[in-house]
C-alpha positions as CSV (number, residue, x, y, z in Angstrom):
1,X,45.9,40.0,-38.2
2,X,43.7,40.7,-35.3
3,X,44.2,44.1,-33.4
4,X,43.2,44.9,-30.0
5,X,44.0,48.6,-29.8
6,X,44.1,50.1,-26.2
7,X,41.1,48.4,-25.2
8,X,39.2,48.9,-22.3
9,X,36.0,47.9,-20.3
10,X,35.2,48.0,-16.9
11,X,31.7,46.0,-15.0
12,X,31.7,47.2,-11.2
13,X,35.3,47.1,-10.0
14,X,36.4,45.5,-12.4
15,X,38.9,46.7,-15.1
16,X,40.1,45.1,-18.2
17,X,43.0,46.7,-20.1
18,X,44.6,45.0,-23.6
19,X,46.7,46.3,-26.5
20,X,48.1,43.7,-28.2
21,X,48.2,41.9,-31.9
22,X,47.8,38.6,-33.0
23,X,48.9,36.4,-36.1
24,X,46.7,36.4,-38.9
25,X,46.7,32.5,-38.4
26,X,48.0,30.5,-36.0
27,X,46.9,29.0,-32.7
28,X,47.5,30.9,-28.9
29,X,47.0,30.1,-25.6
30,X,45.3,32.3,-23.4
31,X,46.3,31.6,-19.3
32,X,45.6,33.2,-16.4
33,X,43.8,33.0,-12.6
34,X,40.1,32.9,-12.9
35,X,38.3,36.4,-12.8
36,X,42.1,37.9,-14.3
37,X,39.6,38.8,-17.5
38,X,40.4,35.7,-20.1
39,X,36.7,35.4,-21.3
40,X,36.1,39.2,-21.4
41,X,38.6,39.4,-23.5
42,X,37.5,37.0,-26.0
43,X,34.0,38.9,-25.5
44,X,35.2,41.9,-26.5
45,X,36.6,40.3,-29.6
46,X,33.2,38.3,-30.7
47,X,31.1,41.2,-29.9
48,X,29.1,40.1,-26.7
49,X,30.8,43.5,-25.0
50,X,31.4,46.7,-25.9
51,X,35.0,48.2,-25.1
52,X,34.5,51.7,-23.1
53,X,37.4,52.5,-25.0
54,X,39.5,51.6,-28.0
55,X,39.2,49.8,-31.3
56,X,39.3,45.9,-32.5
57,X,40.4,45.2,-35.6
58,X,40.8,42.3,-38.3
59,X,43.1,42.9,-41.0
60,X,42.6,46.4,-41.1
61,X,38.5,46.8,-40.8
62,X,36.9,47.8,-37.9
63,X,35.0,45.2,-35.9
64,X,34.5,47.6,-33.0
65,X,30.9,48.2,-33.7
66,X,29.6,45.0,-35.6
67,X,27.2,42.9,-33.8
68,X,28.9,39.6,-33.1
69,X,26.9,37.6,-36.1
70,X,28.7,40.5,-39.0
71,X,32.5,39.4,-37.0
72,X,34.5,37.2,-38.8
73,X,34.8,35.1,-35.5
74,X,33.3,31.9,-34.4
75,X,32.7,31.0,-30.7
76,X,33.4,27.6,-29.1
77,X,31.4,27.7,-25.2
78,X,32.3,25.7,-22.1
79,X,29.1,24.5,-22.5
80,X,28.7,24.3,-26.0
81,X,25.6,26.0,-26.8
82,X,24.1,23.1,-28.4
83,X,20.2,23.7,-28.9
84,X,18.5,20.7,-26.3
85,X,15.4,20.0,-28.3
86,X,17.2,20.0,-32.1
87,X,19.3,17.2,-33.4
88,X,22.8,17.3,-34.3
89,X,21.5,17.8,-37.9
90,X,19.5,20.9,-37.2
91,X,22.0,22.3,-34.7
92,X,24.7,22.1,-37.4
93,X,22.0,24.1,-40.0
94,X,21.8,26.7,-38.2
95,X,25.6,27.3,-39.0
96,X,25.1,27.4,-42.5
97,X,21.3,29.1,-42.3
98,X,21.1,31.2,-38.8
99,X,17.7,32.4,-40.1
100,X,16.2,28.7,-40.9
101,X,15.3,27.2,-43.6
102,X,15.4,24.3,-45.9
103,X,19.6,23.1,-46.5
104,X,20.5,22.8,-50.4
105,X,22.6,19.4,-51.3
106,X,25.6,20.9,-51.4
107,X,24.9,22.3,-48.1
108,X,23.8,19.4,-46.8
109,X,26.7,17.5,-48.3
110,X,29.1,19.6,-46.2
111,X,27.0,19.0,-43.3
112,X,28.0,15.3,-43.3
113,X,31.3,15.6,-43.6
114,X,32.0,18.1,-41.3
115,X,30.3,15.7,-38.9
116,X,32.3,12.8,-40.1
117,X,35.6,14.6,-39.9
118,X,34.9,15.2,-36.1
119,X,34.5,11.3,-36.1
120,X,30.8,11.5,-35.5
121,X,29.5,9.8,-38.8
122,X,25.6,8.9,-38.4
123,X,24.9,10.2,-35.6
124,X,23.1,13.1,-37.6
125,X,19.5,12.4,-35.6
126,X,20.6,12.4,-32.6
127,X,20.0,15.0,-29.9
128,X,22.9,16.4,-27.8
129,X,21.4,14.4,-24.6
130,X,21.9,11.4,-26.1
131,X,25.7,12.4,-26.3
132,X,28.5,11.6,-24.2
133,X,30.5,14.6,-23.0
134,X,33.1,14.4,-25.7
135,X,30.6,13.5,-28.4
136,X,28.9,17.0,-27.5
137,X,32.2,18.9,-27.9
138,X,33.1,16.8,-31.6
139,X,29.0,18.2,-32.7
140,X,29.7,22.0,-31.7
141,X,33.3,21.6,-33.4
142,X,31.8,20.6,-36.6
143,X,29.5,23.9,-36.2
144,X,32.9,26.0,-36.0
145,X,34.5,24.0,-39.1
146,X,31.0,24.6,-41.0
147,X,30.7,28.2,-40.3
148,X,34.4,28.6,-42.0
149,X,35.2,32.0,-40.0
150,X,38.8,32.7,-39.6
151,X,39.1,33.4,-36.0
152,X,38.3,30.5,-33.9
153,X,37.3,31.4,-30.1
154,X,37.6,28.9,-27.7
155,X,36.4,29.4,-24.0
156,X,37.3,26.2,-22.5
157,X,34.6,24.2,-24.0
158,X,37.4,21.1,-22.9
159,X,37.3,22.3,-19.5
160,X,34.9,19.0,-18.2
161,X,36.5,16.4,-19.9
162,X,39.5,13.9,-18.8
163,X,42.9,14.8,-19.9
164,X,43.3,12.1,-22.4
165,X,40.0,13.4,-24.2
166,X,41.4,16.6,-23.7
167,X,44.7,16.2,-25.4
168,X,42.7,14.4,-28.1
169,X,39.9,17.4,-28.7
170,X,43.0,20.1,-28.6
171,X,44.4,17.9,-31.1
172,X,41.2,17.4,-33.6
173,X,40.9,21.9,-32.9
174,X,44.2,21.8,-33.8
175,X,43.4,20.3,-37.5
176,X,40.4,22.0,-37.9
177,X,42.2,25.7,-37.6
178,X,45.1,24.4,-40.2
179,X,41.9,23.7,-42.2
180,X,40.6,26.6,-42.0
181,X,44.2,28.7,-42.0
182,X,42.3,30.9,-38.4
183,X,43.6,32.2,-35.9
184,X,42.6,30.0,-32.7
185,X,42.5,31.5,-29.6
186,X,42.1,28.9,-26.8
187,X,41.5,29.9,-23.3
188,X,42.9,27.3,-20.3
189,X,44.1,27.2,-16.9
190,X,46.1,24.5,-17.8
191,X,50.0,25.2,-18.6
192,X,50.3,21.8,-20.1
193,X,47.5,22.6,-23.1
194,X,49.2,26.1,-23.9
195,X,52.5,24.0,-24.0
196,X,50.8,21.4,-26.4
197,X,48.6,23.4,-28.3
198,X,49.9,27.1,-29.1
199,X,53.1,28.5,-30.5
200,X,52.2,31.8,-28.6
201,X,50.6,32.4,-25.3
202,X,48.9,35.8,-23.8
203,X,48.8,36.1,-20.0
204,X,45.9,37.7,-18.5
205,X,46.4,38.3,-14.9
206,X,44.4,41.1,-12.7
207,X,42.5,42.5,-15.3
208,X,45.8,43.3,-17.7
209,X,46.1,41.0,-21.2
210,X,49.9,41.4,-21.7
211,X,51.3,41.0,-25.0
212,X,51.3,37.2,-26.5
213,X,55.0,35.6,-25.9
214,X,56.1,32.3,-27.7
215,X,55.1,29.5,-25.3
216,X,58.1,28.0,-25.2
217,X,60.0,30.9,-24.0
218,X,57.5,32.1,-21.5
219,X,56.9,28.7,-19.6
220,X,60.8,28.6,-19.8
221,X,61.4,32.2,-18.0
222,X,57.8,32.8,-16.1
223,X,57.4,36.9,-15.4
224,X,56.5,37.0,-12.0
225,X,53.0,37.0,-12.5
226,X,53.2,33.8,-14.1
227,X,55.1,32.6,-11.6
228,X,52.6,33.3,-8.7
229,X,50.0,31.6,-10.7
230,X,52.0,28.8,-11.5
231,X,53.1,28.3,-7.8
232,X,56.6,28.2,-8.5
């Protein structure tokens, strides 16, 4: 399971505070206001911040001090963080050899499907600019499903597309975490994806993650928190 143990970090004025645990697999929704502190928390938990206080922990061993390449995490972007001037092929490389170098065939085997199970069979040589929106979230997916880690961080990399390509990318995440048996964390401001996607939900509002609650049972009976976000 993933422990976030009396966490905190502060930039300028503002403060992030989270103690809370999460499954060992599973998938969870994590809603709030923009600025409430959603993508600092999953920062702290990849590694691209350092708390000023507390621990982080998976299954036991401290990730508190790793660099975020030693975490057991892998990091879906808004924007992808696809590299422009390598194709698809050489993008997804890099997710099997960070340092370079020349794929073995049963690397290169799992290379193809991986980019056949996001429905993107062929397209191998392509560059991300000659993708469509969609097609450029499917390539960094298959980088996620071929870096096999079992925590899955997703920072609305869904965020520009239409809801029906939505719905159908949350859905293809979906099967890729139940592949990998991760934890998927999955940050939105939409209610309607935490209600579709996650049997839990964490609210982050004004810089304080609260505890994850079952989705259902939190969209059902908002705190008042949610509630102002909401608009109800």
């Amino acid at each position: 399971m993933l422990e976030v143990r009396g966490v905190t970090h502060g930039a300028g004025a503002f403060r992030l505070e989270a103690d809370l645990t999460l499954p060992r697999a599973g998938r969870v929704a994590v809603i709030g206001p923009s600025g409430a502190g959603k993508s600092t928390l999953l920062d702290l938990i990849a590694g691209f911040r350092t708390p000023d206080a507390g621990r982080i922990l998976w299954d036991g061993s401290d990730l508190t001090d790793q660099p975020p390449g030693r975490r057991p995490v892998a990091t879906l972007f808004q924007d992808n963080n696809l590299f422009p001037h390598l194709s698809l092929n050489e993008n997804l490389a890099l997710a099997l050899r960070p340092r370079g170098g020349r794929l073995d065939a049963d690397q290169r085997t799992a290379r193809t499907e991986a980019l056949e199970r996001v429905g993107l069979p062929e397209m191998g040589a392509r560059r991300p600019g000659d993708l469509s929106g969609g097609q450029q979230s499917r390539a960094a997916l298959a980088r996620v499903l071929l870096q096999r880690r079992p925590v899955m961080l997703l920072d609305e990399p869904f965020a520009a597309l239409g809801p029906a390509l939505k719905r159908e990318m949350l859905a293809l995440v979906r099967d890729v975490g139940d592949t990998l048996d991760a934890l998927v964390l999955v940050v939105t401001h939409d209610p309607r994806d935490a209600q579709g996607f996650a049997a839990q939900t964490v609210l982050v509002d004004e810089g304080r993650v609260h505890p994850p609650v079952a989705t259902e049972t939190l969209f059902s009976d908002p705190p008042a928190a949610l509630r102002a976000y909401l608009g109800d």
